[in-house]
C-alpha positions in Angstrom: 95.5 -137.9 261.4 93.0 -135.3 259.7 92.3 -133.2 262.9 89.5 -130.1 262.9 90.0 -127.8 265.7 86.7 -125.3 266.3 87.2 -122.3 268.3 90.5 -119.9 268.0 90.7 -118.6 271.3 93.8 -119.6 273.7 93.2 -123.3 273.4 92.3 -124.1 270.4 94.8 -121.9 268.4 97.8 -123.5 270.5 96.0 -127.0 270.2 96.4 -126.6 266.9 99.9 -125.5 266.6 100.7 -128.8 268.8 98.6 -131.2 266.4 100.5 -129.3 263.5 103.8 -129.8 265.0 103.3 -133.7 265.5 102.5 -134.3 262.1 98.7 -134.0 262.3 96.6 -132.2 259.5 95.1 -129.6 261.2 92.3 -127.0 260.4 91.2 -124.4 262.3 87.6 -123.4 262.4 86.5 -119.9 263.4 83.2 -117.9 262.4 85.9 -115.3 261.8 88.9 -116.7 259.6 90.8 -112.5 259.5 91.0 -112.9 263.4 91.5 -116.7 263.8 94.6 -115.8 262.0 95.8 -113.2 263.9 94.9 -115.5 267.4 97.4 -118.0 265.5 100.2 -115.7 264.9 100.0 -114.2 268.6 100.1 -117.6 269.9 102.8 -119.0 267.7 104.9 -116.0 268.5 104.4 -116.8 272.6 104.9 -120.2 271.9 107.7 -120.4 269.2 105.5 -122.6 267.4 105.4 -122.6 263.5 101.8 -121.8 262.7 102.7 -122.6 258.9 100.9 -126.5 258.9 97.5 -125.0 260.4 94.7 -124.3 257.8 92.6 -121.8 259.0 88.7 -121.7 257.5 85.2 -120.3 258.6 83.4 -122.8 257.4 82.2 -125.8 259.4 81.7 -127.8 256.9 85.2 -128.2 256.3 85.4 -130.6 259.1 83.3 -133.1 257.4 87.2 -134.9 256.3 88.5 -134.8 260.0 89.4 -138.2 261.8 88.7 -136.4 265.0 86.3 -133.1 266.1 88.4 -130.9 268.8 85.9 -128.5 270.2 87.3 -125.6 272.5 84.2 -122.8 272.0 83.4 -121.4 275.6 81.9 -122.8 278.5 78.2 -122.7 277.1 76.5 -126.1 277.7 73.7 -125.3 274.8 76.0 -123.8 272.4 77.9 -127.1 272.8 75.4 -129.0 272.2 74.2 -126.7 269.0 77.7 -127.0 267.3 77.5 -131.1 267.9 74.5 -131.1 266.4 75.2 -129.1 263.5 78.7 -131.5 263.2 76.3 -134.8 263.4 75.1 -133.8 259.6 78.7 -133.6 258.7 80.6 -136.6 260.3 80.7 -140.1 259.8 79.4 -142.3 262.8 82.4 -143.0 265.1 84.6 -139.7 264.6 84.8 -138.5 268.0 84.1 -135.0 269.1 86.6 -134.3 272.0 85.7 -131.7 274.1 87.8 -129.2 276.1 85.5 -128.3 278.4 86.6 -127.5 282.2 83.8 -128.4 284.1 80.7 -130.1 281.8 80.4 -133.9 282.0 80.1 -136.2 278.2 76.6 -137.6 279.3 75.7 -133.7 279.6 77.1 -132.4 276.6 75.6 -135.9 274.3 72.3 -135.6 275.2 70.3 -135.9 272.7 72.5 -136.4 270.1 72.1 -139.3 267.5 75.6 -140.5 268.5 76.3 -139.2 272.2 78.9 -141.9 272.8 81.5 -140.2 270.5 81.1 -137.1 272.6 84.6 -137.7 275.0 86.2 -134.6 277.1 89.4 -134.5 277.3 90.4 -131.3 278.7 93.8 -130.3 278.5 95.6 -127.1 280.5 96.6 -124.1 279.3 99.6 -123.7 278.0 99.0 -126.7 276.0 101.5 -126.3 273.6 103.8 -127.4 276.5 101.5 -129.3 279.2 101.4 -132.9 278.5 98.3 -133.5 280.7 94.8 -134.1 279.5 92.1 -135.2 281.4 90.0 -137.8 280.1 86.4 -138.6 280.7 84.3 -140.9 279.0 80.3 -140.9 278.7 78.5 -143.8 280.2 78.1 -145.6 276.7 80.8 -144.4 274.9 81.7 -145.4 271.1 84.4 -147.6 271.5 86.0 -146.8 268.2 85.6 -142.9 269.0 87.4 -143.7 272.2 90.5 -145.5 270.4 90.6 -142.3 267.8 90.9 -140.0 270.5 93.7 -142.2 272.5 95.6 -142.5 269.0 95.5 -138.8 268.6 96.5 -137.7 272.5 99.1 -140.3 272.1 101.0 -138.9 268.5 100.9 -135.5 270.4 102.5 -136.5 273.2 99.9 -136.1 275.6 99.6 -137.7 279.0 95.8 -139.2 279.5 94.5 -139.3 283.2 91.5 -141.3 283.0 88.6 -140.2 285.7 86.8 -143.5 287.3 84.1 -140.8 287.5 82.4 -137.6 286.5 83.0 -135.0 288.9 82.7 -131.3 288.9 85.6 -129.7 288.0 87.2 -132.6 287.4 91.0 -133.3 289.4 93.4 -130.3 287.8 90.6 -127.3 288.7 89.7 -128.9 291.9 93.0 -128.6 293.2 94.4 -125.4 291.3 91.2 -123.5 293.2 91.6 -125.7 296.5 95.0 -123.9 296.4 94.1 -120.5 295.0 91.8 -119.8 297.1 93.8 -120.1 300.4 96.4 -117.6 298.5 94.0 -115.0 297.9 93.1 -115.8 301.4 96.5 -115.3 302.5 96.6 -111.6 300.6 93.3 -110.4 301.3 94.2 -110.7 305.1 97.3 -109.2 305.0 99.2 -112.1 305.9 101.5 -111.9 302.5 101.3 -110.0 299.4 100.7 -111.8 296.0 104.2 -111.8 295.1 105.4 -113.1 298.1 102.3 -116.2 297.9 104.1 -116.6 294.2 107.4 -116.7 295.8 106.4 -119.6 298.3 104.9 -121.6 295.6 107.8 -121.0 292.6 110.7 -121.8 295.3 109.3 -124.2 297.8 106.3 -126.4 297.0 105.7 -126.1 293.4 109.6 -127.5 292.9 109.0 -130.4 295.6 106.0 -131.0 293.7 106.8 -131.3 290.5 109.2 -134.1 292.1 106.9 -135.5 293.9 103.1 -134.5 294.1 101.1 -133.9 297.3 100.4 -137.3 298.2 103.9 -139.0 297.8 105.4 -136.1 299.4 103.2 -136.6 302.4 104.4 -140.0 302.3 108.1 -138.9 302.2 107.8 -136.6 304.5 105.9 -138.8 307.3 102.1 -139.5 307.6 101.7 -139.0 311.1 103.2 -136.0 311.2 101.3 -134.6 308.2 98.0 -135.6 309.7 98.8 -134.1 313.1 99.1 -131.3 311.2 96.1 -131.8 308.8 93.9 -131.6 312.2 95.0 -128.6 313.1 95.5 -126.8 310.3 92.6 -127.8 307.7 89.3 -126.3 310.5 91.5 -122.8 309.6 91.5 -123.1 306.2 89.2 -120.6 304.3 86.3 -122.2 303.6 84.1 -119.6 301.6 82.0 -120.1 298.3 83.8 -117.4 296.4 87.3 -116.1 295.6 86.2 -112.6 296.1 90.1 -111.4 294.9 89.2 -113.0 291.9 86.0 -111.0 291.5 87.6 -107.3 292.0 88.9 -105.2 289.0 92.6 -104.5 290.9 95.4 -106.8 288.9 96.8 -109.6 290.7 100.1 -108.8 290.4 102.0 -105.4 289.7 103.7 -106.5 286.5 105.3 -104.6 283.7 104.3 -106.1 280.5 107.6 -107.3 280.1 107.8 -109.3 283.2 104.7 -110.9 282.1 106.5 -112.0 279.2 109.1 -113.2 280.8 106.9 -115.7 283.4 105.4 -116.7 280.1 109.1 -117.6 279.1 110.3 -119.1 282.6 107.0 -121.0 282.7 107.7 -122.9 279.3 111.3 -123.6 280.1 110.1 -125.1 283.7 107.7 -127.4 281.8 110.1 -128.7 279.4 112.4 -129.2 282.2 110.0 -131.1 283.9 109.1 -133.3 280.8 113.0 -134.1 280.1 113.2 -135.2 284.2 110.5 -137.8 283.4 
């Protein structure tokens, strides 16, 4: 599959060093082509990824051969929508345009488009060179031929599709990373724990008994009445503000040498493939 990848920032230089790897033709499109490069090279060093099958161009018109669109530019609903319609001059009628948005739903993003039922999210996580997870969501009249591209293409890389019923803000994987992320900061900012001990909790104790089993069956597993006894006492002290305000200050999360961050970076991909091989 001929796959054009627009925007070289995190996601979209490691998206395309995993459609590179599984045999896809893959082009990179970037309004700067020097740094685009140098974005590739970082994140095939992290990743250990050869960057060596990914074309890299700064010109848009170069995806006019794709089979598929991948766009990953940044969370800007009209500069979406101007790049899709610039690409609608330049594709034929049922190449999909997959987005990677995080939080914008397909009938959003298509408006107004001569063909908004190509427009499919399917937003994976970061980093994506190892996550098999995408979620999927499909606009309210989507292309049926679109849709089957983009299944064909998550499927050679590997990916795992979770299909939303529904449009919903956030969508499943943010909803619950910042359901959880906010009681951590929570935890901190009161003194309770620091941030490496909150890291601690979730690396040794509940991010291993989930990746066994998630919330829900563990719940099961581990009783329902009990787990809702606790659930009524428990979730009323739950912080319940609007904002993250740990998230909002300047002060790092964590005091980390930049060689320990390299190393979570490490630890983190080994715990993924470990993970993948389990299943």
């Amino acid at each position: 599959m001929n796959v054009a990848i627009i925007g070289a920032g995190t996601m979209g230089t490691r998206l395309a060093l995993r459609c590179a790897a599984h045999g896809c033709a893959t082009t990179l499109i970037a309004r700067d082509a020097a740094r685009a490069l140098g974005a590739l090279g970082e994140a095939a060093s992290e990743s250990g990824i050869s960057a060596g099958g990914v074309h890299v161009s700064d010109r848009l018109t170069d995806a006019a051969r794709a089979d598929l669109v991948a766009e990953t530019i940044p969370e800007d609903l009209a500069a979406k929508r101007a790049l899709y319609r610039a690409l609608e001059a330049l594709l034929g009628e049922h190449v999909p345009i997959a987005s990677g948005t995080s939080s914008l739903v397909p009938d959003a993003l298509g408006a107004g488009l001569p063909h908004p039922g190509r427009v499919i999210v399917a937003h994976m996580v970061h980093p994506v060179t190892t996550v098999p997870i995408v979620e999927l969501i499909v606009p309210s009249a989507v292309d049926g031929a679109a849709l089957a591209t983009v299944e064909a293409w998550l499927a050679a890389l590997h990916m795992r599709p979770i299909r939303l019923r529904a449009p919903i803000a956030g969508f499943v994987v943010n909803r619950l990373q910042f359901a959880l992320l906010r009681e951590a900061a929570h935890l901190v900012e009161a003194g309770i724990v620091d941030a490496t001990e909150v890291d601690t909790v979730i690396e040794c104790a509940l991010g291993p008994r989930w990746a066994a089993t998630g919330p829900l069956a563990s719940a099961e597993l581990g009783g329902r009445p009990t787990f809702a006894a606790i659930a009524r006492s428990l979730t009323p002290q739950l912080d319940a503000r609007p904002n993250i305000p740990l998230l909002e200050s300047d002060a790092p999360l964590r005091d980390w040498s930049d060689d320990e961050r390299d190393r979570a970076r490490a630890r983190r991909r080994r715990v993924y493939d470990a993970i993948d091989d389990a299943r």
